[in-house]
C-alpha positions in Angstrom: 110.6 23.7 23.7 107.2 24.7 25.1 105.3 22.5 27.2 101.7 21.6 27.1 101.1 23.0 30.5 103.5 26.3 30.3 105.6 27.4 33.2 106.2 24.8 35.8 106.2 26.4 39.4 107.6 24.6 42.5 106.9 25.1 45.9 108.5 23.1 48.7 108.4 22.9 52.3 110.4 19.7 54.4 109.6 16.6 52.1 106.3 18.3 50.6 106.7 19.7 46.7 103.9 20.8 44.8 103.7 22.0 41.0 101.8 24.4 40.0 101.5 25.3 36.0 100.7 28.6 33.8 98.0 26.9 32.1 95.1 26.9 34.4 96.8 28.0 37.1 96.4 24.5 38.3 97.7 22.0 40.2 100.2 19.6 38.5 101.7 17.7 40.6 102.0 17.1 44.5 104.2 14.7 46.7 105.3 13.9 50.2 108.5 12.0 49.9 108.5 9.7 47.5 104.9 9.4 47.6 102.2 11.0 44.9 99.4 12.5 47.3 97.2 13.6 44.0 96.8 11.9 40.4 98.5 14.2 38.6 100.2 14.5 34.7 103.7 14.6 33.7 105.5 18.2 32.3 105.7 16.8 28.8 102.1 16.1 29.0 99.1 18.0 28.7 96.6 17.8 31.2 93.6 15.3 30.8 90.5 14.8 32.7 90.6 18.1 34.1 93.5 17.3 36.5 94.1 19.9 39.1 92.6 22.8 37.3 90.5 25.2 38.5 86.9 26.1 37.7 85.7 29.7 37.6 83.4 31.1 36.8 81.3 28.0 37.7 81.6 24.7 38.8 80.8 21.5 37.1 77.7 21.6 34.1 75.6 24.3 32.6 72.6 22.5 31.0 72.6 24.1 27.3 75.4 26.5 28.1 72.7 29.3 28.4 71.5 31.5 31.0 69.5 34.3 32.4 71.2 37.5 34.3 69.7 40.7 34.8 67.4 40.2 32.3 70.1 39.3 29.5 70.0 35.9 27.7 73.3 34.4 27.1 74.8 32.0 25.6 78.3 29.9 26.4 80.1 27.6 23.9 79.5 23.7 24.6 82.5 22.4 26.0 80.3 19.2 26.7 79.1 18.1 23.1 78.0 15.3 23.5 75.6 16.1 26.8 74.9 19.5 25.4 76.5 21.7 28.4 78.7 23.9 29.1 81.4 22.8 31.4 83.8 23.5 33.9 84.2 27.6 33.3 86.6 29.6 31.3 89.4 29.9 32.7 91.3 26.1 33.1 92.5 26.6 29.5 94.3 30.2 30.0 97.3 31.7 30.4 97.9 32.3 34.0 101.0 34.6 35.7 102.9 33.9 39.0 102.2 36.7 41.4 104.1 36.9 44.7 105.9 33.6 45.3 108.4 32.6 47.9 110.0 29.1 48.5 107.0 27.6 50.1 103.8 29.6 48.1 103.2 30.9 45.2 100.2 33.2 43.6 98.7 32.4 40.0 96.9 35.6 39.1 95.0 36.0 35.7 92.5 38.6 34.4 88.9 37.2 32.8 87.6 39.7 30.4 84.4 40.1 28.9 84.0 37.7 26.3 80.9 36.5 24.4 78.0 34.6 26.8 80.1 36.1 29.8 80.9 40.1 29.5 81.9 40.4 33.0 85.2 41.6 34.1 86.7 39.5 37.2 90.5 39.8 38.8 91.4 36.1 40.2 94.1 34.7 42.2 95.4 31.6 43.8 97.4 31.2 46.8 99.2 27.7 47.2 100.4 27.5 50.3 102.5 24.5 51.5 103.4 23.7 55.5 103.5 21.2 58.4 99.6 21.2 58.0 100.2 20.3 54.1 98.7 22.0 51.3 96.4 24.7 51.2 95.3 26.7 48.9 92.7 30.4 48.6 91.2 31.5 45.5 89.9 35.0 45.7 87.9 36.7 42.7 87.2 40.3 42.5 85.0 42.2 40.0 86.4 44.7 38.2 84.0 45.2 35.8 81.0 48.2 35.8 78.1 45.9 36.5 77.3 43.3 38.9 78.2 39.2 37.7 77.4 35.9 38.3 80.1 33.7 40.1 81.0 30.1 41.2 84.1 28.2 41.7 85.5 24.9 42.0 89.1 23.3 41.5 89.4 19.5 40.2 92.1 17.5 42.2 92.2 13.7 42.1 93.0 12.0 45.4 95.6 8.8 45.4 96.6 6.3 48.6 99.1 4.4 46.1 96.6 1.7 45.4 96.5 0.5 41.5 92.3 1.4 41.9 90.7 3.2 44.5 88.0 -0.1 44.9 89.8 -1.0 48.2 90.1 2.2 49.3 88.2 3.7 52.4 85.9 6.4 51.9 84.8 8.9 54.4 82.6 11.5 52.9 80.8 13.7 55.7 77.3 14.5 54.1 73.9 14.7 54.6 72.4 14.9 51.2 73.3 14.0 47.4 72.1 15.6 44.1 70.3 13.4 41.8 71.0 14.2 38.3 69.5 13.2 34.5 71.0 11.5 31.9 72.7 15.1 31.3 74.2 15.3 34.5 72.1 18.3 35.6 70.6 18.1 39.3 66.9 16.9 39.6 66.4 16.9 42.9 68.2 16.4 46.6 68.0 13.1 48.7 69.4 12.3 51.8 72.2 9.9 51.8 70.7 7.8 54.2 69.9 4.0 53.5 71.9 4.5 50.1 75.1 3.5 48.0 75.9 7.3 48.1 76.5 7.2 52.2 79.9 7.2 52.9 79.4 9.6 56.9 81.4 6.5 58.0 84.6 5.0 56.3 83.5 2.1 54.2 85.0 1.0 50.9 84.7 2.3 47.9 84.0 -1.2 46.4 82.7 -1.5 43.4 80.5 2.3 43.4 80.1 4.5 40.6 80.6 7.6 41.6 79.9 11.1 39.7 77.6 13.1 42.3 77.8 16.4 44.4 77.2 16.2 47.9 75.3 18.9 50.0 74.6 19.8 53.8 78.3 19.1 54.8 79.3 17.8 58.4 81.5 20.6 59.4 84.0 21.5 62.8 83.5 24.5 64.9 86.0 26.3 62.9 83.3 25.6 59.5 85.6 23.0 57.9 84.4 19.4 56.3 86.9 17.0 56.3 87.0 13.9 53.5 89.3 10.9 54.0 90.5 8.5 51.5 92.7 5.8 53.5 94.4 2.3 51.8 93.9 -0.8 53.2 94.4 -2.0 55.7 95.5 1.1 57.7 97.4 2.4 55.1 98.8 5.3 53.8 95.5 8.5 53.8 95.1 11.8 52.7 92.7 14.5 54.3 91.0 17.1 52.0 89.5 19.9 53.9 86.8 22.9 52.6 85.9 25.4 54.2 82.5 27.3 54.3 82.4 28.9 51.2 81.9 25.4 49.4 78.6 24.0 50.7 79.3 21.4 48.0 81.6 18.8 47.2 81.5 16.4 44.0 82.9 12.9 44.2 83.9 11.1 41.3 85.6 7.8 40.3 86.5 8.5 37.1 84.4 5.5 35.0 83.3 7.7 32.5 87.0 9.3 31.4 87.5 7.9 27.8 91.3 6.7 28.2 91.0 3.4 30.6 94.0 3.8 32.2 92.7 6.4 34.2 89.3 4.9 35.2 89.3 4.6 39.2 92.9 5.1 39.9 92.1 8.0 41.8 89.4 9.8 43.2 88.3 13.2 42.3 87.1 15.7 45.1 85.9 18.5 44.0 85.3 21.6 45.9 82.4 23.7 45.0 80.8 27.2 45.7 77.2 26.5 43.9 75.6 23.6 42.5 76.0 22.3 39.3 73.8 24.4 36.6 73.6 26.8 39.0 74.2 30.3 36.1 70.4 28.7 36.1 69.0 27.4 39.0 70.7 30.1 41.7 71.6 27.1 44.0 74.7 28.5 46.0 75.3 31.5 43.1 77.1 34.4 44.3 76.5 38.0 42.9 79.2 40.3 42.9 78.8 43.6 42.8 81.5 45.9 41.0 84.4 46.0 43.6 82.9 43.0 45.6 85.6 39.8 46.1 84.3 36.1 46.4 87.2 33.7 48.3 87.4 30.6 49.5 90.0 28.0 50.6 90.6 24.3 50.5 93.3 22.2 51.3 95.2 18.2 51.1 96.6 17.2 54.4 98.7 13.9 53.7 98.4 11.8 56.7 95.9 12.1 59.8 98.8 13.2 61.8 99.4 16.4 60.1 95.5 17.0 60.2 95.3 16.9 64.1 98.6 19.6 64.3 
């Protein structure tokens, strides 16, 4: 029998497993112990929410689904209906391969061909990684293709600390600035975080906020990496998710808006991003690469604050 999410890949190191499936290329599952570190889906289930997947070849929203590139108009399906975007990229829904893998990492590889409203040609990867530092994983595009190509990415993991909601949960969110968005959920403008609900530099609880907005002007360490915490009460069990430089933005989200309700705030999504939402049309954070050129970038889940500080 096939399941909704395809091949299941493990990778293990010590008391760490993490599950990576063909579909997507995403993240399924990951544990330490006995202990779910992301909100993740079963094998006989397919994926909901956008759990774990990855988003190439942009990020988040594309208001209409249309764009402008070298002087071409195109046009993407909406995968958002009912907002009128296009949503997430191309790719979460695909077939993916395992590349090189060994017992503690593995490489999903797939190849995005032309296809109508994007007739670019891009080689991608994945690298999971697991080790005493946790999980990390490097996704690395290339374009193989004759001309040049828009590109962003993103991936969509949920954060858990074991709580039943994530209301009690402490936040610690390292950014100057927040993206204020229309009833669409495309970005107006940029406001600092200061004197608002959206300022979580210092670990507060979540509480009762309602959360569905990127973050810019990340708080980074001399070696370019923002850190995010998301700890239980009181002094509980925490996870650290780390980005490095090639995602100036990071979208938090606390799920109120998922239609099944069983999933609204149990977890929180971070999500990595290369360029701003809508970005295929406003340039913010938009790479352009040229025929050969590579785009990669790496993130990573460290389970406790111990294993951050290694």
């Amino acid at each position: 029998m096939s399941l909704p999410s395809g091949e299941q890949v493990e990778i293990a190191h010590d008391d760490q497993r993490a599950t990576l499936v063909e579909v997507g290329g995403g993240l399924r599952s990951y544990r330490l112990g006995g202990r779910a570190i992301v909100d993740g889906y079963e094998a006989d289930e397919m994926c909901t929410a956008a759990k774990g997947q990855t988003l190439i070849p942009w990020p988040n929203r594309l208001r209409g689904g249309s764009y402008q590139f070298d002087d071409r108009e195109l046009q993407l399906p909406l995968t958002e209906p009912d907002k009128g975007n296009a949503i997430h990229g191309l790719v979460r829904w695909a077939n993916w391969a395992v590349g090189e893998r060994s017992e503690e990492r593995v490489e999903m590889v797939h190849a995005l061909h032309p296809q109508d409203g994007f007739p670019f040609a891009l080689e991608l990867s994945i690298v999971y990684e697991l080790s005493d530092r946790g999980l990390s994983v490097t996704t690395r595009a290339t374009n193989v293709g004759s001309a040049s190509c828009p590109y962003g990415t993103g991936a969509h993991p949920y954060l858990t600390v074991g709580t039943n909601r994530i209301d009690d949960a402490t936040l610690t969110l390292p950014a100057a600035t927040w993206l204020t968005t229309d009833e669409h959920g495309i970005p107006t403008g940029e406001r600092a975080v200061e004197g608002t609900r959206y300022d979580f530099r210092e670990p507060r609880a979540i509480a009762d906020a309602v959360l569905d907005t990127a973050y810019a002007r990340l708080v980074r360490d001399a070696n370019g990496l923002a850190r995010i915490v998301l700890r239980a009460p009181p002094k509980g069990p925490q996870v650290v998710f780390w980005l490095d430089a090639s995602y100036p933005y990071v979208m938090a989200f606390t799920g109120d808006s998922l239609p099944g309700s069983e999933d609204r705030r149990r977890s929180l999504g971070i999500e990595p991003m290369s360029c701003a939402p809508n970005a295929f049309r406003s340039g913010e954070g938009l790479a352009t690469l040229e025929p050969g050129e590579s785009h990669s970038g790496r993130w990573g889940i460290q389970p406790t604050e111990e294993r951050a500080s290694r």
